[in-house]
Structures are given as structure tokens and as C-alpha cells.
C-alpha positions in Angstrom: -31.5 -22.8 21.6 -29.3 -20.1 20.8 -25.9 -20.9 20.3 -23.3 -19.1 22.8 -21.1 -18.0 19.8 -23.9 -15.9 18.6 -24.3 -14.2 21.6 -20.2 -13.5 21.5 -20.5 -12.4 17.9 -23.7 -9.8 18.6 -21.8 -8.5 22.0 -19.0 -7.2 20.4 -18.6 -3.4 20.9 -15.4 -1.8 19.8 -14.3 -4.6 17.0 -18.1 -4.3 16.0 -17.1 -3.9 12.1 -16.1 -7.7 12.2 -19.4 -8.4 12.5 -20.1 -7.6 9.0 -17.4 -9.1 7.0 -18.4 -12.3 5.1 -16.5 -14.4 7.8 -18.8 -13.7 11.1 -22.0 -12.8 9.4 -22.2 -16.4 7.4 -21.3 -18.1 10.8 -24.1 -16.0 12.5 -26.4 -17.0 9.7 -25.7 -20.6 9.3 -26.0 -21.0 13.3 -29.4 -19.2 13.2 -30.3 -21.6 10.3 -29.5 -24.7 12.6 -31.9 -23.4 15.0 -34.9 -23.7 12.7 -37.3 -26.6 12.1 -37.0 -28.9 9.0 -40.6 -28.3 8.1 -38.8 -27.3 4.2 -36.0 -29.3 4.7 -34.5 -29.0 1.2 -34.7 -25.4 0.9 -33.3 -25.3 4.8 -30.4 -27.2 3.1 -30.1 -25.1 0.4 -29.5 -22.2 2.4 -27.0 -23.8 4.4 -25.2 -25.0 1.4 -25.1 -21.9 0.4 -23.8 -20.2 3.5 -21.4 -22.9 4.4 -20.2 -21.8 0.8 -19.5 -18.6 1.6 -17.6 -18.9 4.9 -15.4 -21.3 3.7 -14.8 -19.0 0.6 -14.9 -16.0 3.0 -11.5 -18.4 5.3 -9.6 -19.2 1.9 -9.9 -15.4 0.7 -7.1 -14.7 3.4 -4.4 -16.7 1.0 -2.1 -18.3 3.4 -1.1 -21.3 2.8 -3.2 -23.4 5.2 -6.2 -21.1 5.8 -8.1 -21.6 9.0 -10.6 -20.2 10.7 -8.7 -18.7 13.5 -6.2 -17.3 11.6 -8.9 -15.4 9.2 -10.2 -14.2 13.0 -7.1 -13.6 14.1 -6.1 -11.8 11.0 -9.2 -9.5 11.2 -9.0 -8.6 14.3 -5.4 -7.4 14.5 -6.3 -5.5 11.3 -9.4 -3.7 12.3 -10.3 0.0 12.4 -11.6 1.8 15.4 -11.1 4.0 18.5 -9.3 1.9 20.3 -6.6 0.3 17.8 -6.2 4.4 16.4 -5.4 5.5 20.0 -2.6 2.6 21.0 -1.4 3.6 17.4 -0.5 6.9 18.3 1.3 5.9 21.9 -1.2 7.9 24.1 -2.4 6.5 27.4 -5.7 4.6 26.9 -8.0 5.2 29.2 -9.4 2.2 31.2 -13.0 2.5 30.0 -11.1 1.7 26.9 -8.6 -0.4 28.1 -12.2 -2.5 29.5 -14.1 -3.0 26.4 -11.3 -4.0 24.6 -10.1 -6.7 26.6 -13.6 -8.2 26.9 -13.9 -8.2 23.5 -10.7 -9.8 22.6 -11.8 -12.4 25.4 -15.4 -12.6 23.2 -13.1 -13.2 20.1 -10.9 -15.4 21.4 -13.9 -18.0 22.5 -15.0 -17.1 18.7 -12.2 -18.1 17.2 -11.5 -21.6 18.7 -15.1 -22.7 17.9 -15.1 -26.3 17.3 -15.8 -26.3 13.1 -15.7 -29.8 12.7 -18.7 -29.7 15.2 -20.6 -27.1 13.1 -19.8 -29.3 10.0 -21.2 -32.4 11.3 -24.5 -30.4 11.9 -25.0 -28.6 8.6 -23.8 -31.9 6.7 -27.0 -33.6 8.8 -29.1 -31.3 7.7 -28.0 -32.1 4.4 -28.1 -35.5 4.7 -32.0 -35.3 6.2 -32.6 -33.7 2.6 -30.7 -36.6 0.4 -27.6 -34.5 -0.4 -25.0 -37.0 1.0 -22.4 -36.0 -1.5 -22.3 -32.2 -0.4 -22.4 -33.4 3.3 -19.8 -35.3 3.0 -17.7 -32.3 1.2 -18.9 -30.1 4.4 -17.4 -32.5 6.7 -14.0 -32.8 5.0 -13.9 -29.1 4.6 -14.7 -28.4 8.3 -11.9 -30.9 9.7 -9.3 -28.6 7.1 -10.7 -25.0 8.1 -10.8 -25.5 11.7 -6.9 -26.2 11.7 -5.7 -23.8 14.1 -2.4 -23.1 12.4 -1.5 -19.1 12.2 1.1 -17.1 10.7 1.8 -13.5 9.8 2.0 -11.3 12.8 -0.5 -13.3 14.5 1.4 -15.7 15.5 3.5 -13.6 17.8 0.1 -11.4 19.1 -2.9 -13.8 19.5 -1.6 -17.5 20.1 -3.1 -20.9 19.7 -5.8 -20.3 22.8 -8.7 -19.0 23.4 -8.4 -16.4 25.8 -7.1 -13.8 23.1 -8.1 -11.1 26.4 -4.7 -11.6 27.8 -3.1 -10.7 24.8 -3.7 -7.0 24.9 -0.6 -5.9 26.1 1.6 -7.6 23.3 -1.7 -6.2 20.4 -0.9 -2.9 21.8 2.9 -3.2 21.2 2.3 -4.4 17.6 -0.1 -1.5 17.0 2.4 1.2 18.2 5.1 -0.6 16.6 3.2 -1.1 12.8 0.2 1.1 13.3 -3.4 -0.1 13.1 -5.9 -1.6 10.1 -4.4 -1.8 6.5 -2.1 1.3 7.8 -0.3 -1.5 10.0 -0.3 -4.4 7.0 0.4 -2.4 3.9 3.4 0.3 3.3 2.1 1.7 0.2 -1.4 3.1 -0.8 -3.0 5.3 -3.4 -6.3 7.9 -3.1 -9.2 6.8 -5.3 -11.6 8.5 -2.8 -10.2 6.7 0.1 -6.8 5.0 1.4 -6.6 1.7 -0.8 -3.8 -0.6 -0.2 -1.0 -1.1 -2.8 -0.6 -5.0 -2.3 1.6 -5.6 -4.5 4.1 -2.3 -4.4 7.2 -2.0 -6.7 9.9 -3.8 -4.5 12.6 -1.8 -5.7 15.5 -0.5 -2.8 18.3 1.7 -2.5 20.5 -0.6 -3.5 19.2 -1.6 -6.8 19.7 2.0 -8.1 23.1 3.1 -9.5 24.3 6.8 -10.5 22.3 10.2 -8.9 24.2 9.6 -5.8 24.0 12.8 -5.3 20.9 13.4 -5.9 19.7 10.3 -3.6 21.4 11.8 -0.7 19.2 14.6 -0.8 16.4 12.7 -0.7 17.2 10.6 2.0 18.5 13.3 4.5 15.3 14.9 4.0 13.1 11.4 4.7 15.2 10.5 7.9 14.7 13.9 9.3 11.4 13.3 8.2 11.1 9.8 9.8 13.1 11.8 13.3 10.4 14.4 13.5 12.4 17.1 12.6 11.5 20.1 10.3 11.8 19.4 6.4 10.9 20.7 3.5 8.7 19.6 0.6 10.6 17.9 -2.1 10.5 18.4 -6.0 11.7 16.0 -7.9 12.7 17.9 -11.7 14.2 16.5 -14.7 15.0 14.3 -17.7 12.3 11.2 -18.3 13.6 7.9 -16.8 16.0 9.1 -15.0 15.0 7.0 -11.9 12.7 10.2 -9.7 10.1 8.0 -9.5 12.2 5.3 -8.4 13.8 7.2 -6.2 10.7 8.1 -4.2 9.5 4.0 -4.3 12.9 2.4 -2.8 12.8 5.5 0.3 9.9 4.2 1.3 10.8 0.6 0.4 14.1 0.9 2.6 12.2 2.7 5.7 8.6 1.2 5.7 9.3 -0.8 9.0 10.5 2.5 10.9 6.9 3.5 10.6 7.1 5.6 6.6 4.0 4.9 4.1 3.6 5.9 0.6 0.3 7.8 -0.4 0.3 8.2 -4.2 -2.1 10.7 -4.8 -3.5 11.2 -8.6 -3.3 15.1 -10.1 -7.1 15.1 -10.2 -7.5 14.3 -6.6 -5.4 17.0 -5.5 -8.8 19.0 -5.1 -9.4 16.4 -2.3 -6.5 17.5 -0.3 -8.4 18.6 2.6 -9.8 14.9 3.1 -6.7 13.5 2.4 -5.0 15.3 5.1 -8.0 14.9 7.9 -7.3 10.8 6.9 -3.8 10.6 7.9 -3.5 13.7 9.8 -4.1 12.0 12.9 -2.2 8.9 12.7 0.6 7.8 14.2 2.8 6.8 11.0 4.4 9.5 8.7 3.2 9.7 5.5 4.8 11.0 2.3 2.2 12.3 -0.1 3.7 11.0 -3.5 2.4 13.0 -6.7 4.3 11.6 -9.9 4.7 13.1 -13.3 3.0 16.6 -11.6 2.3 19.5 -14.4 -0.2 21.4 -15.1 -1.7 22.5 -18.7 -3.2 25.9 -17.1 -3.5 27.7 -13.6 -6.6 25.2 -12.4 -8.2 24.5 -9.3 -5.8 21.2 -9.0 -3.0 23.8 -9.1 -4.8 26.3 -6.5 -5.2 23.5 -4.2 -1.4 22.0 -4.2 -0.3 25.2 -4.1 -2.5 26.3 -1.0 -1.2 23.1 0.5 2.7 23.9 0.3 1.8 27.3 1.4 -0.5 29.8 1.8 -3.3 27.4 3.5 -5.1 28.7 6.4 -4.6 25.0 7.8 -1.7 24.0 8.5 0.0 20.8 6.7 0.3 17.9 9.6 3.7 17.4 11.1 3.4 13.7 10.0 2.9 14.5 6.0 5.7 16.1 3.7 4.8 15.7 0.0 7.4 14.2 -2.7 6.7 15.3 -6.3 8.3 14.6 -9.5 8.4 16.0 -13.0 10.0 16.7 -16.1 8.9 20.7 -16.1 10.4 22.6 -14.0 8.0 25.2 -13.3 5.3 22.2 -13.2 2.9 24.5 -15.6 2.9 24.6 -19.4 4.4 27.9 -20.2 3.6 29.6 -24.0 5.2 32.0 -25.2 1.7 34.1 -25.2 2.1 34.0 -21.5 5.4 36.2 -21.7 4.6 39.8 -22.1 5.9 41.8 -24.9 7.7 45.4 -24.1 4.8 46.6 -26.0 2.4 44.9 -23.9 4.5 45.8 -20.3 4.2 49.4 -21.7 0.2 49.4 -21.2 -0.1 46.7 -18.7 0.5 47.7 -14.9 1.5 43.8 -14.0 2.3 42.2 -16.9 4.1 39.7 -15.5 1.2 37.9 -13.1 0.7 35.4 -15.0 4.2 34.1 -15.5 5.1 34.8 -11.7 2.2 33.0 -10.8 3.3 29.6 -13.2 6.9 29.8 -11.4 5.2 30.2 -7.6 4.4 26.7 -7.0 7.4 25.1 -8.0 9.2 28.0 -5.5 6.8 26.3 -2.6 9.2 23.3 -2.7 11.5 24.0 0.0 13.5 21.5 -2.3 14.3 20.7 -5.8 16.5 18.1 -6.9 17.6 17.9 -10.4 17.6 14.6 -12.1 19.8 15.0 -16.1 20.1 12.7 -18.9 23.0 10.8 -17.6 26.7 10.7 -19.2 27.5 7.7 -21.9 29.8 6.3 -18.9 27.2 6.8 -16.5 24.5 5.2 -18.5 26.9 2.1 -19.4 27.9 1.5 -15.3 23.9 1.5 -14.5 23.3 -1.1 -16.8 26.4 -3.0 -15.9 25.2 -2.8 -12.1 21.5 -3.6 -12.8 23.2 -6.8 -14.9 25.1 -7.6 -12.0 22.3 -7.7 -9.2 20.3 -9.7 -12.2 23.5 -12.3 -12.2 23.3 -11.7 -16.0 27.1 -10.1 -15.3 29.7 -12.3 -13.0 33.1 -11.3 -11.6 34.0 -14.1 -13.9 32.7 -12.7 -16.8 35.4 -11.7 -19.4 36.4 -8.7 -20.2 35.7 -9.7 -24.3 32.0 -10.7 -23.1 31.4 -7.1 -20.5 32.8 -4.9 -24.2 30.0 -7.2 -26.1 27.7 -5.9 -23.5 28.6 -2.0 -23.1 28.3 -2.0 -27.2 24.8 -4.1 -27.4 23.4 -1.5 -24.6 24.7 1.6 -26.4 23.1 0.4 -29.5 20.4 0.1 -27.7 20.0 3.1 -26.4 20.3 4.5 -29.6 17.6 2.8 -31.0 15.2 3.0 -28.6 15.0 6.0 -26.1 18.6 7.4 -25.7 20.6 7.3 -22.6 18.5 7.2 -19.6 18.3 4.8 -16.5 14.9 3.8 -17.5 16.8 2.8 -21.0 19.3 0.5 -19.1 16.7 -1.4 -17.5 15.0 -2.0 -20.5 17.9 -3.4 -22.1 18.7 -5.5 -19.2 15.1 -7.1 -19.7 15.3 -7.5 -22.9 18.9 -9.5 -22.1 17.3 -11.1 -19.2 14.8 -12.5 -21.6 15.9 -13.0 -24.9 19.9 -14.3 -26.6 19.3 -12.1 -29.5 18.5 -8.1 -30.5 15.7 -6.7 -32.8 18.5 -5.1 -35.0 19.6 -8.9 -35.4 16.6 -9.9 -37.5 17.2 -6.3 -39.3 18.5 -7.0 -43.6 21.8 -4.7 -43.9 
């Protein structure tokens, strides 16, 4: 007899991708594998081993801390891809057809979900039993009575709750999908391109408030983002100057600081930039605003990466989406290696028509950048009150601290500085490590 749940499972229409994840596709199997004789027993047994194997591995892949089964549903579901979760993304109306199919598969789902496991144990760890392998039954049934614990967390909690009919609920997944967006755009803040969006899951975590100095600097940056993040016309950011002096940073803790006002981080590679085209047609119609992050941009000649950039800040036929603005940084200002064979002599101007193309056309994609902000080497003040705040955020500084102990450390981070990689934000945190981590210097162990 075939079991209901399959029929649920193979009904699904507009969540039909969770079909084929690990999690429904070894349930389907392993209740199609209870439907068949025990002519083979131990090879029947094998297979079901084998399959209970990889659901339960396919539930404890989703790392909470007690995984279940209807939590790994729940979690899948409120993170899929498709027409329906893209369109309550954006905040259009849904049309009912829509509205329909959803809710009966949330209802399908829901049954899914709240399948009894320890049931489904008790029959596989038979089957094993039938073919002598009492030890693995028993670990089947013990594993089924901890997997189908119901417990949920995450944003499930507050979208699909501990029952069954997950059809009601559509309202509230709507909300959260307009509210985070949908799939990995909804759980993750930060991505990168390697051929398609992947999911930064473990992004730098560092915020506004943990960078000191470039006030100034920041302030641009941020004005542009909110106006960004308000929908209002901006301009393309630039990001020039010294290495380490926090551009990069700068660019991380924005989107840090606004990722639950709908802002994601794309961190796109120089030699993707030739996949612009895709890159925009992926997040071009989505809901959240996306700043299209290219670090450490230059360019050793005029390439096709450098055609394609530069068609994108300007000059494209298509236009750039109204939810993208790109962020780069540098440390060249005109972003292209310049030689000095590339400046034309008087001699050479004298026979050559246009003899400054080529350098014009090195400066014109830097000029695309509606905005450049200028990052220096900082001041030996400067340099000494960002390490002093990074120390203090650390604890590794206290208002209590003498003033004897804060002149020990302002003289131990300019030495430092000046034997490592001069005075630089980047410098300050690397002394603060090295503090953090260690009651001695290198210079210490160093013979007069």
C-alpha cells in the first residue's frame, strides 16, 4: 500500500525543488522500500540502512542544536526558490491562482512534516531485525524517537508553528518574505559570484562602531547607502587610497549595520566582471538592494574585464537596476597600471592626431564613479587613537588603566608599526592581536 506521505511528497507543485534535497527524497525511498517483499531480506535491509543513514544525516546537516525533522522541513521550505516566494518578495499582489497552489502545498507540507518518525523507525528497525541486525535496529529506533522531536527555531518558529496545517500560515510566510526576501537571499546578507550567488556563511562581523578615524570619509559612504537603501538616486562609489586603511572595511560594516533593512553584499571577483550581464539579470529582479562589492579593483591593461565594468557604470545599452549601485576599492587611482610609455612625448603628439587616447581612456573609468572617497596613510596621532579604541572594544584597555600602562602601549604600537608595515589601520589591528594574544614582542627576543 502506498503510503499517504508519498502521495504529499510527489503532489507538490510550486515547492517542487524540495523534492530533491536529500531530506524528502530518502523519506520517499525508504517508504517505497517498506512497500516491497522480503524475498532478499538482507539486501532489503541494507538498503534501508543505508537510506535511514542518509536522512538522518540529511536532519543533522541543518546544525541547530536539537535537529528535527520538522524543523529541517520547516527550514526548507521557508528557504526555497520559486515563483511564488520571488513574487511576495517584491510586495506585488499575488494572484489567487498563486495564492491557491501555495496554500495547498504548505497544507501538503505541513502533513509532511509532522509525520510520526518514531513510527517509520519501528518499521525499518523490523525490517532489520527480520535480517539479524538487532544492533542497527535498535540505533534506528533511538535515532527516530530524537529526530522526530518537533522543536523549531530560527525564523520558523514565528512562521510555521508546532502543527500540521502549515496552509494557514501563508499570511505570516508572506510577511517574512517581504520583510527578509526569499531562499538564501532571505537567510544570508553577504554572497560572492563564483558562477552563481553563493552564501557568505560566515561574513566578517565587523560594524560601524568598531572602526575609528576616516570619519569623514565614512560619512560619505553612508549617506550614499541610506539613499541607496531609501530608493533614491546615487552614485557609484570608489573607494581610493593607501593599503589598510580600512576601504574594505568600510564597505563590510555598511552592510553589516543595514542588512536587516533589506541591503546584501555581492562580492564580485575582477575576472567575473565579464559576467556582469548575468550577474545583473540574478538580482535585477529582486526585491532587496544589492551593492555589487569589487575589492582591490586595477587593471594591468585596457581588457575586456575593464570594457565590461566600464560599460556597466556607463555607456551600457542596458541600464544598471535601480536596486544595484556598485562599491569598489583600490589603491590606484585611475584603477589601470599607467607607464610612462603610455604618455606621449611632444615628439610623438607632433605626428600623432590623438595622442592622448590611450591615457584618457585609463582615467575614463575611474571618472564613471559618480564618487571617490580618498582613504590616506593616517597621522602618528591618528594611528595611535585607532589602536587605543580597537584595545578598548577588545577590553585589553580600561578606564582604569593608568596613564604609565596607556604610554607603554602608544610606544609598543609605534614600534610596531615601524617594524612591520608603517602606520595604517590595518597596522593597529595587527598590533592589537598580537597584544590580545601574546605578553611579549618579537623585538623582545631580538640580541642588542
Amino acid at each position: 500500500m502506498i503510503n499517504p506521505i508519498t502521495i504529499d511528497i510527489n503532489s507538490i507543485i510550486l515547492f517542487s525543488n524540495l523534492r530533491d534535497n536529500a531530506l524528502l527524497r530518502t523519506l520517499t525511498k525508504m517508504l517505497r522500500l517498506l512497500t516491497l517483499e522480503q524475498d532478499e531480506a538482507p539486501q532489503l535491509a541494507l538498503r534501508l540502512a543505508r537510506s535511514w543513514a542518509t536522512f538522518s544525516a540529511a536532519i543533522a546537516s541543518f546544525g541547530v542544536n536539537t535537529p528535527s525533522f520538522y524543523h529541517a522541513l520547516a527550514f526548507l521550505t521557508l528557504t526555497d526558490d520559486n515563483q511564488f516566494t520571488h513574487i511576495a518578495e517584491t510586495g506585488a499582489e499575488l494572484p489567487d491562482s498563486l495564492v491557491a497552489l501555495a496554500k495547498t502545498d504548505l497544507s501538503r507540507l505541513g502533513r509532511i512534516a509532522v509525520y510520526d518518525l518514531v513510527a517509520l523507525g519501528v518499521q525499518v528497525a523490523r525490517r532489520l531485525r527480520d535480517a539479524g541486525f538487532e544492533q542497527a535496529a535498535c540505533s534506528v529506533e533511538t535515532e527516530a524517537c530524537a529526530l522526530n522531536d518537533a522543536g523549531i527555531d530560527h525564523a520558523c518558529n514565528s512562521v510555521f508553528p508546532d502543527h500540521g496545517d502549515w496552509g494557514v500560515c501563508l499570511p505570516a510566510f508572506v510577511q517574512y518574505l517581504r520583510a527578509n526576501g526569499a531562499g538564501q537571499v532571505g537567510l544570508y546578507h553577504a554572497f560572492r559570484w563564483t558562477g552563481a550567488l553563493t552564501p557568505v556563511r560566515k561574513p566578517d562581523p565587523v560594524r560601524l562602531a568598531h572602526l575609528s578615524g576616516y570619519e569623514d570619509q565614512r560619512s560619505v559612504v553612508v549617506a550614499n547607502t541610506l539613499r541607496f537603501l531609501e530608493g533614491r538616486s546615487v552614485n557609484n562609489l570608489l573607494l581610493y587610497g593607501d593599503r589598510g586603511t580600512g576601504k574594505s572595511a568600510t564597505v563590510k560594516a555598511i552592510c553589516n549595520e543595514y542588512a536587516d533593512r533589506g541591503l546584501r553584499l555581492l562580492e564580485v571577483p575582477k575576472q567575473s566582471l565579464s559576467a556582469l550581464s548575468a550577474i545583473l539579470e540574478t538580482v535585477g529582479s529582486r526585491a532587496m538592494r544589492f551593492i555589487i562589492f569589487i575589492d582591490d579593483l586595477s587593471f594591468d591593461t585596457i581588457d575586456d574585464f575593464f570594457t565590461s565594468l566600464k560599460m556597466l557604470l556607463e555607456g551600457n545599452i542596458e541600464a544598471r537596476p535601480a536596486n544595484v549601485v556598485i562599491y569598489a576599492t583600490s589603491n590606484r587611482r585611475h584603477l589601470v597600471k599607467e607607464r610612462l610609455a603610455d604618455r606621449p612625448t611632444t615628439a610623438q603628439a607632433a605626428f600623432e592626431i590623438r595622442a592622448f587616447d590611450t591615457m584618457q581612456e585609463q582615467y575614463s573609468l575611474a571618472d564613471r564613479f559618480g564618487l571617490t572617497v580618498v582613504y590616506t596613510s593616517p597621522s602618528q596621532d591618528e594611528y595611535l587613537s585607532i589602536a587605543e579604541h580597537i584595545a578598548t572594544q577588545r577590553g585589553l584597555l580600561l578606564p582604569e588603566t593608568s596613564a604609565a600602562d596607556r604610554d607603554t602601549f602608544r610606544q609598543n604600537a609605534l614600534r610596531w608599526e615601524r617594524w612591520f608595515n608603517g602606520l595604517s589601520p590595518r597596522t593597529a589591528v595587527q598590533y592589537v592581536d598580537w597584544l590580545a594574544g601574546s605578553a611579549s614582542f618579537p623585538w623582545e627576543s631580538v640580541n642588542p
